[in-house]
C-alpha positions as CSV (number, residue, x, y, z in Angstrom):
1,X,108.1,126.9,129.0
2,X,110.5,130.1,129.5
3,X,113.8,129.9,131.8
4,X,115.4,133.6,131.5
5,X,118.2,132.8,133.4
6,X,118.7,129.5,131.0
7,X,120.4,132.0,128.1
8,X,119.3,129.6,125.3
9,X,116.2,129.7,122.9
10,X,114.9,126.2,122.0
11,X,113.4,125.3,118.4
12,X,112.1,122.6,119.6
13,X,109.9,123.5,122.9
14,X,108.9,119.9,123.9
15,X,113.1,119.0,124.5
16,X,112.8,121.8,127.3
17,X,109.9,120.4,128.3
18,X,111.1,116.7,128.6
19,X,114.6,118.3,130.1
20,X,112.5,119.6,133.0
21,X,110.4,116.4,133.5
22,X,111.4,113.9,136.3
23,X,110.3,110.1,136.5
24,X,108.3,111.2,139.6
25,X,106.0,113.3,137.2
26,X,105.9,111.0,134.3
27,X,104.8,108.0,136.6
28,X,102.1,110.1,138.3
29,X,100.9,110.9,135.5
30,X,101.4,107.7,133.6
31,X,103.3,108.9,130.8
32,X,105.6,106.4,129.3
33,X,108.9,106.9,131.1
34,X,111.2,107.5,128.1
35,X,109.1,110.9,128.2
36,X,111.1,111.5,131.4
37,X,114.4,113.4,131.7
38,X,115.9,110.1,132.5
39,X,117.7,109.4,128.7
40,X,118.3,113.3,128.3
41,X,120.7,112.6,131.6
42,X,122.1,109.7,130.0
43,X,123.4,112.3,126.9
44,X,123.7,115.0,128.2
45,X,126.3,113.7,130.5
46,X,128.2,111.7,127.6
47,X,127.9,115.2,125.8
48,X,129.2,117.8,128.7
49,X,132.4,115.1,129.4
50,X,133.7,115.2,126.4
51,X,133.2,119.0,126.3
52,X,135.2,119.7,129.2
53,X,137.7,117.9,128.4
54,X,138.1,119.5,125.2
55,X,138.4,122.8,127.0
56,X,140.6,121.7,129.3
57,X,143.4,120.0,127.0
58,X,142.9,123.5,125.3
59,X,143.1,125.7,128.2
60,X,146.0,123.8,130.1
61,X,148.4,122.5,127.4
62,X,151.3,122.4,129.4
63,X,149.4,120.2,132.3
64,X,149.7,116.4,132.8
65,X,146.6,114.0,132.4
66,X,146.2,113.2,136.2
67,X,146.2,117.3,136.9
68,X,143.3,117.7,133.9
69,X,141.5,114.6,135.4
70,X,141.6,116.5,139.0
71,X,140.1,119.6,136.7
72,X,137.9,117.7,135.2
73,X,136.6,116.6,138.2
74,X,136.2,119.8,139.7
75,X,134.0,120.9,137.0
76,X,131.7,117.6,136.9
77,X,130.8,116.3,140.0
78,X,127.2,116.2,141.4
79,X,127.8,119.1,143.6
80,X,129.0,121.7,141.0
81,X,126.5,120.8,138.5
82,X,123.8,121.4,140.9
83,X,125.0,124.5,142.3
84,X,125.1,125.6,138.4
85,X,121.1,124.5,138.1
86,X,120.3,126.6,141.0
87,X,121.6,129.8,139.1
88,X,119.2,128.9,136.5
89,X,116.9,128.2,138.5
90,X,115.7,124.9,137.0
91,X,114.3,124.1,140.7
92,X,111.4,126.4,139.7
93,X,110.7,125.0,136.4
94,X,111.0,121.0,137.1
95,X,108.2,119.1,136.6
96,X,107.7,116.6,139.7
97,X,105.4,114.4,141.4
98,X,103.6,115.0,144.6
99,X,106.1,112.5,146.6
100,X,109.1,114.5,145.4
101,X,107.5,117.9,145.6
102,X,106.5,117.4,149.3
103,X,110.1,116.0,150.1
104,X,111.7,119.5,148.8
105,X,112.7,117.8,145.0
106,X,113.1,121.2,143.8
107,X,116.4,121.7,145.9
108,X,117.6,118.3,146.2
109,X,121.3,118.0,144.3
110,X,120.9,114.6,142.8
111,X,117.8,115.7,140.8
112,X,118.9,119.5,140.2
113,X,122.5,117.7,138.6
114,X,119.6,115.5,136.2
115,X,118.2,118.1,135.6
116,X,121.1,120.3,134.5
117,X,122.8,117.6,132.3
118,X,119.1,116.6,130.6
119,X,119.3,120.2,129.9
120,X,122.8,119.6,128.1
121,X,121.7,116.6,126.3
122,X,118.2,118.4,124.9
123,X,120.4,121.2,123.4
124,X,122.6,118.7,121.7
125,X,119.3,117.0,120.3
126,X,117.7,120.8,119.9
127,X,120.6,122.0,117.7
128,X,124.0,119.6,117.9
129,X,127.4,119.5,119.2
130,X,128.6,122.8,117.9
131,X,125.7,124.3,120.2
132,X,126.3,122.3,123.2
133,X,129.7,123.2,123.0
134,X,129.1,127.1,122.8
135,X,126.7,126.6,125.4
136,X,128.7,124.4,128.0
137,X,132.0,127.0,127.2
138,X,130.1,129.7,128.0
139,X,128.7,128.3,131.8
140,X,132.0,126.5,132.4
141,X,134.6,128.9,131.2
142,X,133.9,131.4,133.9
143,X,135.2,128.7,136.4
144,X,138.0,127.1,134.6
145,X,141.0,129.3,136.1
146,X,140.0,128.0,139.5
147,X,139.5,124.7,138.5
148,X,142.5,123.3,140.6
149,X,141.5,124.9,143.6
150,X,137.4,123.5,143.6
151,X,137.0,121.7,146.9
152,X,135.6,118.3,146.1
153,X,136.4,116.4,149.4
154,X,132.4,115.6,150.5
155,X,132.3,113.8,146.6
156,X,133.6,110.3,147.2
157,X,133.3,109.0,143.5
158,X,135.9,111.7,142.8
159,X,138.4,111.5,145.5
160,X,138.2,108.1,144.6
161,X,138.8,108.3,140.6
162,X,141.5,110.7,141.5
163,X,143.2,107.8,144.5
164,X,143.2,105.1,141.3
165,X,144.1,107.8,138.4
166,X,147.7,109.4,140.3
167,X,148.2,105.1,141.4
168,X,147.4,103.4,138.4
169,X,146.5,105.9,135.6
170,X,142.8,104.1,135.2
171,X,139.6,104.5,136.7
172,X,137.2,102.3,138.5
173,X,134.3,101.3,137.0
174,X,130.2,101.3,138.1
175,X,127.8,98.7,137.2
176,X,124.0,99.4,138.2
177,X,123.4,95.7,139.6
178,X,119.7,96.2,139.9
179,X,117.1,98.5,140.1
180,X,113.9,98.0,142.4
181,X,110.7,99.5,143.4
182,X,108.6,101.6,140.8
183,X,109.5,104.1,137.8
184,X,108.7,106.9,140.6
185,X,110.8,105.8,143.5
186,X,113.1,102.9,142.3
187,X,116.4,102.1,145.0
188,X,119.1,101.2,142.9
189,X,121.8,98.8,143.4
190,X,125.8,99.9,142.2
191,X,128.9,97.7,142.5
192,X,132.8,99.1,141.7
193,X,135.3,97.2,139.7
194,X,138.8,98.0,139.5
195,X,140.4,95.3,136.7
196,X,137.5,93.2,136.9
197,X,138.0,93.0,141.0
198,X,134.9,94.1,143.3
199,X,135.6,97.1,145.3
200,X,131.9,97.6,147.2
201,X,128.2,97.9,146.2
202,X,126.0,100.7,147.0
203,X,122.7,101.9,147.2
204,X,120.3,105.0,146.3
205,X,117.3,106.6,145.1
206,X,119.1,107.3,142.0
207,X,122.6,106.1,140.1
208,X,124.1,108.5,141.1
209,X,123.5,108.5,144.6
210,X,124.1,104.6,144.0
211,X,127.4,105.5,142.8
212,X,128.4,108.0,145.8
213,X,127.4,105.2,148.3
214,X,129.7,102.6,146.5
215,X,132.3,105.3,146.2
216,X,132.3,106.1,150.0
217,X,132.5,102.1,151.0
218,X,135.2,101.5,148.8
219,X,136.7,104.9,150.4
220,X,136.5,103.2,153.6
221,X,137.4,99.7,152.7
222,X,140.6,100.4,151.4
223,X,141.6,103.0,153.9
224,X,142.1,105.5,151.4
225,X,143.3,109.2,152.8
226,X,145.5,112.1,151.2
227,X,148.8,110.0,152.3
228,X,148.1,106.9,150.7
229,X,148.5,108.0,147.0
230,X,152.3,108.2,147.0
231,X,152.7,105.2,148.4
232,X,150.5,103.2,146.0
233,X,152.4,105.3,143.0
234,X,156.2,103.8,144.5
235,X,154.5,100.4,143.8
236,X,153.2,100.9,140.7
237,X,156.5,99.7,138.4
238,X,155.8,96.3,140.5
239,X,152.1,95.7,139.8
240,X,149.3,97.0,137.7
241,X,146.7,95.6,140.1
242,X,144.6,97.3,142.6
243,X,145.0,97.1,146.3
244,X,143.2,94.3,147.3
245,X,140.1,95.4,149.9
246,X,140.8,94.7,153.4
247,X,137.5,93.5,154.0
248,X,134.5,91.6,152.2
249,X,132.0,93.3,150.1
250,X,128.7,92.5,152.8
């Protein structure tokens, strides 16, 4: 498998391969799922967060945690990474199964994101940090100077990580409740905890787009908007706790 556009040589070839492979493929044709792109994600996610942040603690020395988090944010959110995976035009190369391929998979965000960060995680595995780091400075670096001026408004998970960092200085937490229906097309189930408190549950074809659902109730539940932050800072030398929800989780 060759991506041009991709800029990196694999030694091992079947990473790639297993980098461009979604669940949708490996169930149709009953591979085993770990042979999916699915743990790849799981990685290569773990691997690109703690590279941006690197980059950004270098890059912005003088700036406070909450203004790197907003960066930070910017740079990895489901919407950026997949706009990144259409200029390498991963679309073209993803394995899929006939469900997803007559839905329009190859341009969905959710599984061009996967696909980027299974990318991220097989170049760890292919050749190790040091290489996922040149590799991830080189993509990201480029877009680092406008960093603080990405519009990230449509992506609830991060307007709301940024609400509970400038309040509280700590971020909610997802739990995948359950996961239903086959390998190919599960529905999975997300709740939010902030200090061990339910915020909302959600619900998507994949974690992510789990998360994003949770992200937008809890949005809505606790009437979040550009004007509340301040107000929630002011009372933050009284209480640590979150704002309670002004509804019940249905």
């Amino acid at each position: 498998m060759i991506l041009p556009k991709l800029e990196y040589k694999f030694k091992s070839e079947a990473l790639l391969e297993q980098a461009m492979t979604h669940r949708s493929f490996a169930h149709e044709q009953k591979m085993p799922i770990e042979q999916s792109n699915e743990r790849l994600e799981f990685l290569g996610d773990a691997v690109l967060g703690i590279c941006i942040a690197e980059m950004l603690v270098r890059a912005f020395p003088q700036e406070t945690e909450g203004a790197l988090s907003k960066r930070r944010a910017a740079l990895v959110n489901q919407k950026q990474l997949a706009r990144i995976a259409e200029v390498l035009e991963l679309g073209a190369s993803l394995k899929l199964g006939k469900g997803e391929e007559k839905t329009g998979g190859r341009t969905k965000r959710s599984i061009l994101c996967d696909a980027f960060e299974a990318v991220i995680g097989a170049i760890y595995l292919d050749q190790g940090m040091v290489a996922s780091q040149e590799y991830i400075e080189k993509v990201f670096g480029p877009l680092l100077p406008q960093s603080k001026h990405v519009e990230t408004s449509r992506d609830y998970k991060t307007r709301l990580q940024e609400f509970f960092q400038s309040a509280y200085k700590k971020s909610p937490r997802y739990f995948v409740v359950s996961e239903t229906g086959p390998d190919h097309s599960k529905t999975f189930e997300v709740k939010i905890e902030f200090n061990g408190e339910p915020l909302a549950i959600g619900n998507g074809s994949s974690k992510r787009d789990a998360e994003q659902d949770a992200a937008s109730k809890a949005f809505k539940i606790l009437k979040v908007d550009d004007q509340a932050t301040p107000v929630l800072r002011s009372r933050k030398s009284h209480s640590r706790a979150a704002p309670k929800p002004k509804e019940k989780i249905k």
